[in-house]
ROSE-4610 file (N, C-alpha, C; in Angstrom, 1 decimal, always signed):
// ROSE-4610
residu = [X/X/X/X/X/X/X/X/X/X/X/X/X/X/X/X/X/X/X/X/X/X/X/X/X/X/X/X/X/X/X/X/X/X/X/X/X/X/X/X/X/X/X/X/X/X/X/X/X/X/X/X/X/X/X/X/X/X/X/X/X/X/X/X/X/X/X/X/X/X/X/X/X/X/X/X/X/X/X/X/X/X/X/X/X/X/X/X/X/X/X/X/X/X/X/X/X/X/X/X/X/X/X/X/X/X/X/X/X/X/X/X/X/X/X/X/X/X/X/X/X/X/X/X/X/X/X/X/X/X/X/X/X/X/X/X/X/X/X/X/X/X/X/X/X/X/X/X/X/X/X/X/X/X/X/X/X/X/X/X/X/X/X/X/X/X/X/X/X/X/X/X/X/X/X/X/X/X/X/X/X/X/X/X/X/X/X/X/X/X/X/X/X/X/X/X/X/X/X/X/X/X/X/X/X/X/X/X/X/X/X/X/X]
num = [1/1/1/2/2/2/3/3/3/4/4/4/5/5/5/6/6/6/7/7/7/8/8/8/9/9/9/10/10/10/11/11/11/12/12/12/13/13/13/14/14/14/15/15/15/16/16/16/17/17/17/18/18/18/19/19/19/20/20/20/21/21/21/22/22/22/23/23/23/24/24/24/25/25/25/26/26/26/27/27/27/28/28/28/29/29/29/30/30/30/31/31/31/32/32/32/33/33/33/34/34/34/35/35/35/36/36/36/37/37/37/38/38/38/39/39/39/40/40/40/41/41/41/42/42/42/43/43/43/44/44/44/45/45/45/46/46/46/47/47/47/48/48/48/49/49/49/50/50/50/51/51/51/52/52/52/53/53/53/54/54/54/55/55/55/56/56/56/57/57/57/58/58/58/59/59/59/60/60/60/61/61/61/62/62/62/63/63/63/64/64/64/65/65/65/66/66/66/67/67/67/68/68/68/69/69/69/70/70/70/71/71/71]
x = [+0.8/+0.0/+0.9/+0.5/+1.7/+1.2/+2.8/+2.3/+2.2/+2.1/+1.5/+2.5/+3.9/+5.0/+4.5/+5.5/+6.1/+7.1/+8.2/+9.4/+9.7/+10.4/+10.1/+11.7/+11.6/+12.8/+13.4/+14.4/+15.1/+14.5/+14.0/+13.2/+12.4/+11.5/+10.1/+9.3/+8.5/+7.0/+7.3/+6.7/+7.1/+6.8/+6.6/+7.0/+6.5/+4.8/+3.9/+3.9/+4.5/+4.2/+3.4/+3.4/+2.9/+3.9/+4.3/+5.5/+5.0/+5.8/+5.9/+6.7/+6.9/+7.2/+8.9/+9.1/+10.4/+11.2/+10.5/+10.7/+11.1/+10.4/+10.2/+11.7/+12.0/+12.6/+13.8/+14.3/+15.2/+15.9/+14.7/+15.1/+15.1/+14.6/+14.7/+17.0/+17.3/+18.6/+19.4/+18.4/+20.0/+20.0/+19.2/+18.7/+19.9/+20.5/+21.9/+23.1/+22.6/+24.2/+24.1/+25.0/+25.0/+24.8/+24.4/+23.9/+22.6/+22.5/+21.4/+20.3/+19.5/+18.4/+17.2/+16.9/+15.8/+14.5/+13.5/+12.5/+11.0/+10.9/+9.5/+8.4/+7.6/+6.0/+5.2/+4.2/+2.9/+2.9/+2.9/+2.8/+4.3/+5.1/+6.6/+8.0/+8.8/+9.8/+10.4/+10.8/+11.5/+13.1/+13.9/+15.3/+15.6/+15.8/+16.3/+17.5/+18.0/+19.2/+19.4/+20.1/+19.7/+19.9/+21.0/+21.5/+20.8/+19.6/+18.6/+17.2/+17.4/+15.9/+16.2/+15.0/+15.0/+14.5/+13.0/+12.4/+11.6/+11.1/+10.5/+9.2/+8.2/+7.0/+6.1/+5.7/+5.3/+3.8/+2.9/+1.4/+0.7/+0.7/+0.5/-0.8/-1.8/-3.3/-3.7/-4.8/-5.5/-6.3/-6.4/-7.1/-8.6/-9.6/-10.7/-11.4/-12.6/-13.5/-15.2/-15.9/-17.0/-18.0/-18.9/-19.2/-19.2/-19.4/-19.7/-18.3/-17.0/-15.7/-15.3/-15.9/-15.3/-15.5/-14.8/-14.8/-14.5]
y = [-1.2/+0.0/+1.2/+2.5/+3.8/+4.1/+5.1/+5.7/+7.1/+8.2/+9.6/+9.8/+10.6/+11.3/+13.0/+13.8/+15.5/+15.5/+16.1/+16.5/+17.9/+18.2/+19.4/+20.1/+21.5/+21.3/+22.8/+23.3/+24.3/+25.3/+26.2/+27.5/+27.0/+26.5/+25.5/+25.1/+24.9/+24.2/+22.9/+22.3/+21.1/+20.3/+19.0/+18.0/+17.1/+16.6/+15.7/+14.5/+13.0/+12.2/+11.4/+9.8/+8.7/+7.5/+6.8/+6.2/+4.5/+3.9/+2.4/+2.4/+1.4/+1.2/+0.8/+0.3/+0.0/+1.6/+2.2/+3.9/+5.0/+4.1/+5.3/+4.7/+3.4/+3.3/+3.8/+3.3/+3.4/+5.3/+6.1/+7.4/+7.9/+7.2/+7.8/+6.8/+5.8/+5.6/+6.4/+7.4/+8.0/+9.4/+9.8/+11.4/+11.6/+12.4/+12.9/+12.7/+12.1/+12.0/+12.8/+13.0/+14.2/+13.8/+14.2/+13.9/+13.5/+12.6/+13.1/+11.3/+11.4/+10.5/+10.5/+9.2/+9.2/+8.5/+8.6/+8.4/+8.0/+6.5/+6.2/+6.5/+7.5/+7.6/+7.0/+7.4/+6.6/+7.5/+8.8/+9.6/+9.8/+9.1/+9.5/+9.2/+10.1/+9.5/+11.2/+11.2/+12.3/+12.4/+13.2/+13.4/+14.3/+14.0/+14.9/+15.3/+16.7/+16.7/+17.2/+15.3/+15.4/+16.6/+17.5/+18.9/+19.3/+19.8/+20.2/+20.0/+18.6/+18.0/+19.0/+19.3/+19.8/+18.9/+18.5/+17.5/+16.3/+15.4/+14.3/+13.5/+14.3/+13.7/+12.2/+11.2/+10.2/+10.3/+10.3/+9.8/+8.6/+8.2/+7.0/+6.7/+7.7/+7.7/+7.6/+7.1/+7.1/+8.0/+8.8/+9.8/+9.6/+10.1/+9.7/+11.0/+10.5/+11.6/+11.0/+12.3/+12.0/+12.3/+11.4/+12.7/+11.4/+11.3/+10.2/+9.7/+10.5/+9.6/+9.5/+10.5/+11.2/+9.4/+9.4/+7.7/+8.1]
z = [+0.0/+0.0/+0.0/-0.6/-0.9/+0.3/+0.5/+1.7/+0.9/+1.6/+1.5/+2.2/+1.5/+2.5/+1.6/+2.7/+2.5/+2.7/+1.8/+1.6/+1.7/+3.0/+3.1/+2.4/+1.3/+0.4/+0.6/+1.3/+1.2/+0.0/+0.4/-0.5/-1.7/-1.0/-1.7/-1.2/-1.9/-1.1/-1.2/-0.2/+0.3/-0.8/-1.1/-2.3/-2.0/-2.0/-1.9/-2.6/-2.1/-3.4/-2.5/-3.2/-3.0/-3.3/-2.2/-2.9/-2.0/-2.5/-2.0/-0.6/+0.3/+1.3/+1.3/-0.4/-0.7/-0.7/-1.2/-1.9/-0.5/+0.3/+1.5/+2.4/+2.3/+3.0/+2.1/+1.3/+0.9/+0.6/+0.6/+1.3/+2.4/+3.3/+4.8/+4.8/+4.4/+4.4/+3.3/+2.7/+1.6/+2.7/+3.3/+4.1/+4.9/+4.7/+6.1/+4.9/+3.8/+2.5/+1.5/+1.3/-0.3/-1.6/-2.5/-3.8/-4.2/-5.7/-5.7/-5.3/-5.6/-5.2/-6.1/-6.5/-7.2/-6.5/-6.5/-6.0/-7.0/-7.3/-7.9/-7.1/-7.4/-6.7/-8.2/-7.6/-8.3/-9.7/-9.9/-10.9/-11.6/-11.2/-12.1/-11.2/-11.9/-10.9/-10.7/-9.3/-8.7/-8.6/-8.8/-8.5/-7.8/-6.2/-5.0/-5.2/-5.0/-4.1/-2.7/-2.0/-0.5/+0.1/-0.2/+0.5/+0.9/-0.1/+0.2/+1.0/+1.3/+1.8/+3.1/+3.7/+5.6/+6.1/+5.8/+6.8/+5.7/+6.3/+5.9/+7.1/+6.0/+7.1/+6.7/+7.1/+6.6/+6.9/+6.4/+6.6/+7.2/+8.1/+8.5/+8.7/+8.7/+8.8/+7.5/+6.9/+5.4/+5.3/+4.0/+4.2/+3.9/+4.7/+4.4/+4.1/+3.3/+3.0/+3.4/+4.2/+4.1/+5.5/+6.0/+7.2/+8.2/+9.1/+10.7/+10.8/+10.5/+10.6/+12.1/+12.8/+14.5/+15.3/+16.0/+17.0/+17.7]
């Protein structure tokens, strides 16, 4: 199942994909090294340069739509 990450990017708006679980991991281990990084999400492929990443937020809730969601 994709997860729903934000890439947060030195003088930009932050960088919304959808990526696999293989995808996510394997850039939370390139994060803290220099150069560049590629990333398959669901709509294409991305090329980071880590220097730039600031933060990295992961989605772990699914997003829902609609009304009676409150529990």
């Amino acid at each position: 199942m994709p997860q729903r990450i934000s890439i947060g990017i030195y003088a930009s708006a932050p960088l919304v994909l959808r990526v696999s679980e293989e995808q996510l991991s394997s850039l939370q281990d390139a994060l803290g090294t220099e150069g560049w990084h590629d990333i398959s999400a669901e709509d294409g492929t991305v090329r980071l340069n880590l220097q730039h990443v600031l933060w990295l937020k992961v989605d772990k809730d699914e997003q829902r739509v609609g009304f009676g969601l409150g529990g």
